[in-house]
C-alpha positions as CSV (number, residue, x, y, z in Angstrom):
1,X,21.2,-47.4,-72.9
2,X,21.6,-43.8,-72.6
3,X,20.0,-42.3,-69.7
4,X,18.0,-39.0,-71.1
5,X,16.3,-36.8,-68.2
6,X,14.3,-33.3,-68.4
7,X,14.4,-30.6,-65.9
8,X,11.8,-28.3,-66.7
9,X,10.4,-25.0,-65.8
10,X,9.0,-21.4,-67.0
11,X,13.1,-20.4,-66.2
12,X,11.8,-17.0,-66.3
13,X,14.4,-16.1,-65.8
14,X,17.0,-18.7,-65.3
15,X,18.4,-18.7,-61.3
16,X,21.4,-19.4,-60.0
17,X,18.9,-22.7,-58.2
18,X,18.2,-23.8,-61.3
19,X,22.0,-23.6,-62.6
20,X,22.6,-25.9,-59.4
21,X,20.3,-28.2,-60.2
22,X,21.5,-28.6,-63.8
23,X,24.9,-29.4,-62.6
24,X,24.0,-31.8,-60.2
25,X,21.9,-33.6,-62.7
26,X,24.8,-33.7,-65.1
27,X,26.4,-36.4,-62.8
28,X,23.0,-39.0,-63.0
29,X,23.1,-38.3,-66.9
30,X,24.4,-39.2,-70.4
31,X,22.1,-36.2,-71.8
32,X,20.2,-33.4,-69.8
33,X,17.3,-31.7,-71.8
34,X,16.3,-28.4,-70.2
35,X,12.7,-27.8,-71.1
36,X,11.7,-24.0,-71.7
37,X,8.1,-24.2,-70.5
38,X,5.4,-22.3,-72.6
39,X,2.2,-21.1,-71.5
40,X,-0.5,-19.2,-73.4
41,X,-2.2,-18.1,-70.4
42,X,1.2,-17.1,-68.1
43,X,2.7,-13.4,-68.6
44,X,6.4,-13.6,-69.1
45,X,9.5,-11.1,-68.4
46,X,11.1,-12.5,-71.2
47,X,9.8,-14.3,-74.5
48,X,10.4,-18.1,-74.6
49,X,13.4,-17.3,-77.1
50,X,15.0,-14.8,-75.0
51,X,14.8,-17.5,-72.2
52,X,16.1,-20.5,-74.6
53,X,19.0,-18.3,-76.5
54,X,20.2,-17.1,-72.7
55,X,20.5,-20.7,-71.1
56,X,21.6,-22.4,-74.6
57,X,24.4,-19.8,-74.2
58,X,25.1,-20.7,-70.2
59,X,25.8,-24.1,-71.3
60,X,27.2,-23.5,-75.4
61,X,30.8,-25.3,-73.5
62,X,28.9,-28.6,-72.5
63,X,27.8,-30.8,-75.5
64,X,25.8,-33.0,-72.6
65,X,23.2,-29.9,-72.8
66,X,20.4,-29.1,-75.1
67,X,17.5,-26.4,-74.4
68,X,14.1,-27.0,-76.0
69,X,11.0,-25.4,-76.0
70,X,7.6,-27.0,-75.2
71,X,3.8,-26.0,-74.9
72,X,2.5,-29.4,-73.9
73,X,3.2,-31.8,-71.4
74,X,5.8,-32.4,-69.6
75,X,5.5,-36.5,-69.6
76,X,4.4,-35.7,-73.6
77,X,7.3,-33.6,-73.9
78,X,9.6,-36.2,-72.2
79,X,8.5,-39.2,-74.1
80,X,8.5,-37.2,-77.5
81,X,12.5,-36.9,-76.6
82,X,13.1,-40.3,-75.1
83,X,13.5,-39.0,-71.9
84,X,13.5,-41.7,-68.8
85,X,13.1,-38.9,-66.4
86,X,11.7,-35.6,-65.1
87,X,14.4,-33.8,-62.6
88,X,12.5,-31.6,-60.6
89,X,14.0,-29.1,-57.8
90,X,12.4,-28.3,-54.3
91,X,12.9,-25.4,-52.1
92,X,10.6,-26.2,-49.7
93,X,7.5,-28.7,-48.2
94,X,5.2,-26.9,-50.7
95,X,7.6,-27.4,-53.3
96,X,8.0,-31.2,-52.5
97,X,3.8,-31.3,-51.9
98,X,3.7,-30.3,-55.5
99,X,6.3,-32.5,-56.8
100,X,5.4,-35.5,-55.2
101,X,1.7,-35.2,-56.5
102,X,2.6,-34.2,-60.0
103,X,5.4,-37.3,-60.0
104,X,2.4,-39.8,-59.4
105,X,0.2,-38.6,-61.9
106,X,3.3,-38.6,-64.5
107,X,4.4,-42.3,-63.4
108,X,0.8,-43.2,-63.7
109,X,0.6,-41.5,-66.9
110,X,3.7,-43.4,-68.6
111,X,5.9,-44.8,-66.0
112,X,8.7,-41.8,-66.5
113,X,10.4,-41.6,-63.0
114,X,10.8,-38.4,-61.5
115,X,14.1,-37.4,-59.4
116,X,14.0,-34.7,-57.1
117,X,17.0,-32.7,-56.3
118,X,16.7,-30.5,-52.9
119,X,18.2,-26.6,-52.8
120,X,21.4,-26.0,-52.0
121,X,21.9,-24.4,-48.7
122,X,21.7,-20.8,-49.2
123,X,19.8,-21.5,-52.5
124,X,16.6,-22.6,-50.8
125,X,14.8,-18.7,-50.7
126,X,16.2,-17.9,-54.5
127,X,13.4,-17.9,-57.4
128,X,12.3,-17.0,-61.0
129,X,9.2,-14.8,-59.0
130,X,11.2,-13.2,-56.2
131,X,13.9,-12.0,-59.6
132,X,11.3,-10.5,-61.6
133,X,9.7,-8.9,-58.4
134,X,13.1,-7.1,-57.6
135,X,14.5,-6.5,-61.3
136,X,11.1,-4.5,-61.2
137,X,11.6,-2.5,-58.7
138,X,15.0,-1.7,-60.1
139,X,16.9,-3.9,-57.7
140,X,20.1,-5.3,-59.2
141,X,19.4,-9.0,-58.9
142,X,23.1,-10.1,-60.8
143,X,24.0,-12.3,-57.7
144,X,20.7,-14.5,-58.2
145,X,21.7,-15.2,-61.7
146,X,24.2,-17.5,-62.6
147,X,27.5,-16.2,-63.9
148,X,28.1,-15.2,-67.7
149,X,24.0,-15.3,-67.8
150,X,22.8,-12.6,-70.5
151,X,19.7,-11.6,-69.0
């Protein structure tokens, strides 16, 4: 059986924690869908196809990849690709608070599983919000990104 999992997220825009926790993943699966997260009522840096094109071309090399956009939910999105699993990174106790709660309610909602991978060392203070906040303020934020993103 192959094993399918999702990590998902707004990836607005795509971090160099997020990076890390796609090739970590890539060792527990056969396929790795990475789910561009859409939300009507959420202002975004970048459209959802600016974010999809960017990370489809961050991974063009590694067939085991594909980037999809979604509007619904995750567990829907996951079962609508044959997905066994939701990977989910955590920064923090928050983070994991969040997680854990949201991995109930999905396991209770259609038994997907949901594997958390922790921050990397160094990684742990790195996010989409703290990016945007500094590429505002006309901060170069290059090292936060991963390397040969087109952001």
């Amino acid at each position: 059986m192959k094993r399918t999992g999702i990590f998902v997220g707004s990836f607005d825009p795509f971090t160099i924690g997020h990076d890390s926790v796609v090739r970590r993943a890539l060792a527990l699966f056969d396929h790795l869908v990475i789910g561009v997260g859409v939300n009507q009522n959420k202002r975004y840096m970048l459209t959802a196809d600016e974010r999809v094109d960017a990370i489809r071309s961050l991974y063009r090399d590694e067939p085991r990849i594909s980037v999809e956009q979604y509007s619904d939910l995750t567990v829907d999105f996951a079962k609508r690709l044959g997905a066994q699993f939701v990977v989910k990174g955590v920064r923090s106790v928050r983070d994991f608070e969040f997680e854990r709660e949201q991995a109930d309610i999905n396991r209770r909602l259609t038994g997907i599983e949901t594997i958390v991978l922790f921050a990397e060392p160094g990684l742990d203070s790195i996010s989409s919000t703290v990016v945007r906040e500094l590429t505002h303020f006309g901060h170069d934020c290059r090292s936060f990104l991963p390397k040969g993103a087109e952001f």
